[in-house]
C-alpha positions in Angstrom: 0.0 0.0 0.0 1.4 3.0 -1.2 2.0 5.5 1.8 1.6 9.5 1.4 3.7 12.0 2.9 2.3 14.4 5.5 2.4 18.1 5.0 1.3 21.4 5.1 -0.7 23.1 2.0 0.0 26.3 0.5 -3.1 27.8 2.4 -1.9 27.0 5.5 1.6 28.4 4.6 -0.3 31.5 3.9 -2.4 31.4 7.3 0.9 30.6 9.9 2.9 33.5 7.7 -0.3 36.1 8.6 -0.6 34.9 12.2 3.4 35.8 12.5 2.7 38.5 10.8 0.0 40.1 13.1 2.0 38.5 16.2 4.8 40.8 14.9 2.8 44.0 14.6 1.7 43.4 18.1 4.7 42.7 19.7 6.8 45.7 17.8 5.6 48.6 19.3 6.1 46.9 22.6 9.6 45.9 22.6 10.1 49.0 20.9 8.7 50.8 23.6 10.2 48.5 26.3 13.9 49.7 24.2 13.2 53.4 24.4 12.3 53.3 27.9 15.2 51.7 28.8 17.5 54.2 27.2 15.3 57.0 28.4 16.3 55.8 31.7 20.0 55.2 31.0 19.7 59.5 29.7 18.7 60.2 33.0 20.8 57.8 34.7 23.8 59.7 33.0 22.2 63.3 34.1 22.2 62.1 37.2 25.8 60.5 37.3 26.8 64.9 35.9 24.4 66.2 38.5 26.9 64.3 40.8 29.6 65.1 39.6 29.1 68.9 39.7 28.4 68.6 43.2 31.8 66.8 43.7 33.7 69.2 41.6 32.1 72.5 43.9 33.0 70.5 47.2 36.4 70.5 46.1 36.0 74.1 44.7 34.8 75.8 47.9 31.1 75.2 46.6 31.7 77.4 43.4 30.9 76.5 39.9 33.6 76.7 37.3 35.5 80.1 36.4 35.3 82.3 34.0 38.5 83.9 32.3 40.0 86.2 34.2 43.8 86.9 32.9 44.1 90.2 31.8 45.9 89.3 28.4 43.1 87.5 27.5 40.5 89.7 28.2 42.1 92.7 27.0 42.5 90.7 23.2 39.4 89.9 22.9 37.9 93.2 23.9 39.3 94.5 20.7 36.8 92.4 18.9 39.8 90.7 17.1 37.4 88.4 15.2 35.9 90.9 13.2 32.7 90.2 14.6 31.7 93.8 14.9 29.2 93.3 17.9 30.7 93.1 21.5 28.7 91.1 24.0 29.8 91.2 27.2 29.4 89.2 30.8 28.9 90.4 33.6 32.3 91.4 34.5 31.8 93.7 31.4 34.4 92.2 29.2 33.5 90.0 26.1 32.3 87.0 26.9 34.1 85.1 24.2 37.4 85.2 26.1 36.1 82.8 28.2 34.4 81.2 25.3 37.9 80.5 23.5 39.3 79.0 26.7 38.9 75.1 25.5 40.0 74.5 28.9 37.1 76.3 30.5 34.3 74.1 28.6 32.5 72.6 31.7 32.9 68.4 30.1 36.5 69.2 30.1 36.5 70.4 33.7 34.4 67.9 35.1 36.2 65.6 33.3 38.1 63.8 36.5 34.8 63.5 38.3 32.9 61.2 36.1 33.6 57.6 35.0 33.7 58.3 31.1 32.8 61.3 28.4 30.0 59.0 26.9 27.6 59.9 30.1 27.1 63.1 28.1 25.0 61.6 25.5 22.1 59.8 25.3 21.5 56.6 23.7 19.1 57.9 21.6 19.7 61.6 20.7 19.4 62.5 17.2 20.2 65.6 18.0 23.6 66.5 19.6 26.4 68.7 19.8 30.2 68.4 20.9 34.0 69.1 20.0 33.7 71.8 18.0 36.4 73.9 17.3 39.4 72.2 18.9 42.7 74.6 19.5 46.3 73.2 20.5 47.4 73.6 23.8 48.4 74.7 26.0 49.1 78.0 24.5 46.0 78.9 23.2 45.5 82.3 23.0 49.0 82.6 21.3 47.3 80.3 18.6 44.9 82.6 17.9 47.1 85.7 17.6 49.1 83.9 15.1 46.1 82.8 13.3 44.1 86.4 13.4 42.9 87.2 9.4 41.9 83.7 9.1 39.2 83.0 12.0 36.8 85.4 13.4 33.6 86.9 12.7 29.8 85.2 12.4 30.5 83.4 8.9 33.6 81.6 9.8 33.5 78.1 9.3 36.4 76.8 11.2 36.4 79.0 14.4 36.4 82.4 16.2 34.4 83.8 18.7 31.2 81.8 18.1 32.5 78.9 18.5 33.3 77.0 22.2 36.8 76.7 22.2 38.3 72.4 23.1 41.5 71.3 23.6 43.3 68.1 22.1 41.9 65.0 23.0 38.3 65.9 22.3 38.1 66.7 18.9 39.0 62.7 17.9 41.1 62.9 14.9 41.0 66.7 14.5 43.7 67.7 17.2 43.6 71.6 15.4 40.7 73.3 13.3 42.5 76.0 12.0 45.4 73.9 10.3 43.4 70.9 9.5 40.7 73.3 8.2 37.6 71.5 9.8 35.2 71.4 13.0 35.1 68.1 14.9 31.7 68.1 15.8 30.0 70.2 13.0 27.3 72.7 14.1 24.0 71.0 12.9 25.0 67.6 11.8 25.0 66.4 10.0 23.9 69.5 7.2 27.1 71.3 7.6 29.3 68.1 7.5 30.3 64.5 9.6 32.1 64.1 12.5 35.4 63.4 13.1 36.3 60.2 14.1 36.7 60.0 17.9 34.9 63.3 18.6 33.7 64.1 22.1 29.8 64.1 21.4 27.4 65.9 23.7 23.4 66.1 23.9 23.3 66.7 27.5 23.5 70.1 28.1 24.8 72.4 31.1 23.4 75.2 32.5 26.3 77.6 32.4 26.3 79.6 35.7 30.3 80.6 36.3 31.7 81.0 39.1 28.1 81.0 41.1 28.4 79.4 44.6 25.6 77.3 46.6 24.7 80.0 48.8 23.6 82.2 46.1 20.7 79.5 45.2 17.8 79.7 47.6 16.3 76.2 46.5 19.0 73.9 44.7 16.3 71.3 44.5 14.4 73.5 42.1 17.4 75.0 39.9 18.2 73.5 36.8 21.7 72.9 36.0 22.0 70.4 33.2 19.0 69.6 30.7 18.9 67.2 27.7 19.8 70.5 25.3 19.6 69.1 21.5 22.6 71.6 19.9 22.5 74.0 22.6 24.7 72.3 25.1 25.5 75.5 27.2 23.6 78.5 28.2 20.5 76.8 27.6 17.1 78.5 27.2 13.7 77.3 28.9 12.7 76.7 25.2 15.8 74.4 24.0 15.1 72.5 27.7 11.4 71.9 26.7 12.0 70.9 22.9 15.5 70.3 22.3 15.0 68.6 18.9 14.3 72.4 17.8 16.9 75.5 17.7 15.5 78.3 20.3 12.0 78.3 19.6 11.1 80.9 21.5 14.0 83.4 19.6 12.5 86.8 18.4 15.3 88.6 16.9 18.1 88.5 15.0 20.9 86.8 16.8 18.6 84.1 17.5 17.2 80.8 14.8 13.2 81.7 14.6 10.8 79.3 13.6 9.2 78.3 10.5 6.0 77.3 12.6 4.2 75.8 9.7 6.6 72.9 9.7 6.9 72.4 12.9 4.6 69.1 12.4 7.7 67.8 10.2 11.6 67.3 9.2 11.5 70.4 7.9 11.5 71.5 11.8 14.2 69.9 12.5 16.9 71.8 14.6 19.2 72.1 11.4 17.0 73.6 8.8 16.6 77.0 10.5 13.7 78.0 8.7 12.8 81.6 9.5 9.7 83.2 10.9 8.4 86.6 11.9 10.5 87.6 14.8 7.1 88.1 17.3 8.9 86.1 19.8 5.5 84.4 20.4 6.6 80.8 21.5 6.5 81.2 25.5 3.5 83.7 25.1 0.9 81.6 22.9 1.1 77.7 24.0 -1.3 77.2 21.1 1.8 77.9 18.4 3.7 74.5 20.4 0.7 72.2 20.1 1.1 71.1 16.5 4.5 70.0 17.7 4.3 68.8 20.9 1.2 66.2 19.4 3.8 65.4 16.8 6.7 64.6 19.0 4.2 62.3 21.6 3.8 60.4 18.6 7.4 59.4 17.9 7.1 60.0 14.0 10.4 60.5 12.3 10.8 64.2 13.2 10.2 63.3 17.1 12.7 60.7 18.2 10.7 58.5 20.4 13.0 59.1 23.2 11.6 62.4 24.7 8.3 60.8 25.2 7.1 64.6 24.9 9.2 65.3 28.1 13.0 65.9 29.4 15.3 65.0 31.4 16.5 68.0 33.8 19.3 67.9 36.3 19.3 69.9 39.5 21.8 71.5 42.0 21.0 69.5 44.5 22.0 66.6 42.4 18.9 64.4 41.6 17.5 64.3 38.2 14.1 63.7 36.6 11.8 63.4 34.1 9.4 66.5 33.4 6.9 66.7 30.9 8.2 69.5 27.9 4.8 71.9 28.8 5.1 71.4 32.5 8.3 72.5 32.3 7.8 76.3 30.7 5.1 76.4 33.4 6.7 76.2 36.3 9.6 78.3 34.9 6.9 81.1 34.2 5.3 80.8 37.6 8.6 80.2 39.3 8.6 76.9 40.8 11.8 75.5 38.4 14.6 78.1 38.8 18.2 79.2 36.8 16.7 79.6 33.4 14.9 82.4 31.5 13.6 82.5 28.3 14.8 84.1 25.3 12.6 86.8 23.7 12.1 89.4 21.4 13.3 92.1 23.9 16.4 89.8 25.1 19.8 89.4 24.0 19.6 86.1 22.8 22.3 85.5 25.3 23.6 84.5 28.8 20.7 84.4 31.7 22.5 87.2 33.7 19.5 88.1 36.0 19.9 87.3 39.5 19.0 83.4 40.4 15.5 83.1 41.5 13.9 85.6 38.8 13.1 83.5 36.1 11.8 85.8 32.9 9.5 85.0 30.5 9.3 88.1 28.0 
């Protein structure tokens, strides 16, 4: 008796091939969600391991924050403008700001550097957005660098350094160990539109609140003042608007030394922090919550111009040394009302610059 062999049919092929099939839309979003949660928490993890180490650094430091430059040389060069810039923009010692700015030892990674267990704590798993190295000068003669170099950096066009540009020393910039002779930025502004980075390059989307030289007794409530954020590009001197959204370039800007906002895109790529698209300079972000909305829907959704990671929230790091979650629109609230200090908003009748009103009065223009 001839015996036939047992199998399965092309229909039933077809059947087991859609039950994986649905079984695998169902279970994607899940372990995708399970995936960006856990690197959500290891971004805050490494906020908190900063927090930490900026509380380390100030017990050592007589519970200061890092300096500012203060060597006459230095300040005196750099009040002359020297990079052609034409605009001076002082601190509040009343000298220009980018002296301490061109200091690559002075960038607040480098100097808390000993305190934490490895530079990769300063960016998240996740961020597609992200900052860094930039313009790496040669040590440890720096400013003598620059004098040699003056004619060939400087001014708000240049493309491989000056005064708008953070200043880092060897070591940070990966294979680019001098911009101005190897003619390139480590960590290109807006990567990557203006170009790729280096191999090696320190990378950065955790940002610091940049607060020289301010010590502990100066804050009234350290649990309530910010002092690192997840920060996008913006990685110091951050804004209440590039804490809430860092996947965008100061939304809340209003004039012209600031990126506005091309709000019609905000609901896609084209709202990228990268694109700089420009709007009219009303300043309106902070004012109007209705102008974030198409946005902050978008970003909850985790479509390709909101990486899933900010869950529509950020990570925020506080003197005190804890760190937590807060949703994006919470956040400008309670900096408006005052509950969250050390940051202020940029706005149409601000400089666009360093929050140099006294702790504990925030200001929302």
């Amino acid at each position: 008796m001839k015996r036939t062999q047992a199998g399965f049919t092309v229909g039933e092929l077809l059947i087991v091939v859609f039950v994986l099939g649905v079984l695998s839309a169902l279970l994607l979003p899940v372990l995708s969600q399970q995936t960006e949660a856990a690197r959500t928490k290891s971004c805050l993890s490494n906020q908190q391991r900063i927090v930490a180490a900026i509380r380390m650094y100030m017990a050592d430091h007589d519970q200061t924050l890092p300096p500012r430059e203060h060597r006459p040389e230095v300040l005196a060069y750099f009040d002359t403008m020297p990079g052609g810039s034409g605009y001076l923009r002082e601190d509040e010692t009343g000298h220009c700001r980018m002296a301490t700015l061109a200091n690559p030892y002075l960038r607040w990674p480098v100097v808390f550097d000993p305190y934490l267990p490895g530079r990769e704590v300063w960016l998240c798993p996740s961020a597609t957005v992200r900052g860094g190295a930039t313009w790496v000068l040669p040590g440890p003669d720096w400013l003598y660098h620059l004098q040699a170099w003056e004619g060939v950096w400087g001014g708000y066009n240049a493309v491989y350094g000056g005064p708008c540009y953070y200043a880092w020393p060897q070591g940070w910039g990966g294979d680019v160990t001098d911009s101005l002779v190897q003619g390139r930025l480590a960590v290109p502004t807006l990567t990557p539109y203006n170009g790729t980075v280096a191999v090696g390059a320190f990378q950065q989307s955790i940002a610091t609140n940049y607060w020289p030289e301010m010590t502990l007794q100066e804050v009234a409530s350290p649990d309530r003042f910010i002092i690192t954020a997840d920060g996008g590009v913006a990685t110091q001197a951050i804004s209440v608007g590039t804490m809430a959204y860092p996947e965008l370039c100061g939304l809340e800007c209003g004039n012209s030394l600031c990126g506005w906002v091309d709000w019609e895109a905000c609901a896609d790529a084209a709202g990228d922090c990268g694109l700089y698209h420009y709007a009219p300079n009303d300043g309106s972000f902070l004012l109007n919550p209705s102008l974030r909305l198409p946005y902050a829907r978008h970003r909850a959704t985790g479509a390709s111009a909101a990486p899933p990671w900010t869950r529509n929230g950020v990570n925020i790091g506080f003197l005190d040394g804890h760190a937590q979650w807060i949703p994006s629109e919470t956040l400008i609230a309670e900096v408006a009302a005052g509950g969250i200090d050390g940051v202020k908003a940029w706005g149409p009748t601000s400089d666009c610059g360093f929050a140099n009103d006294h702790p504990g009065v925030p200001t929302i223009y």
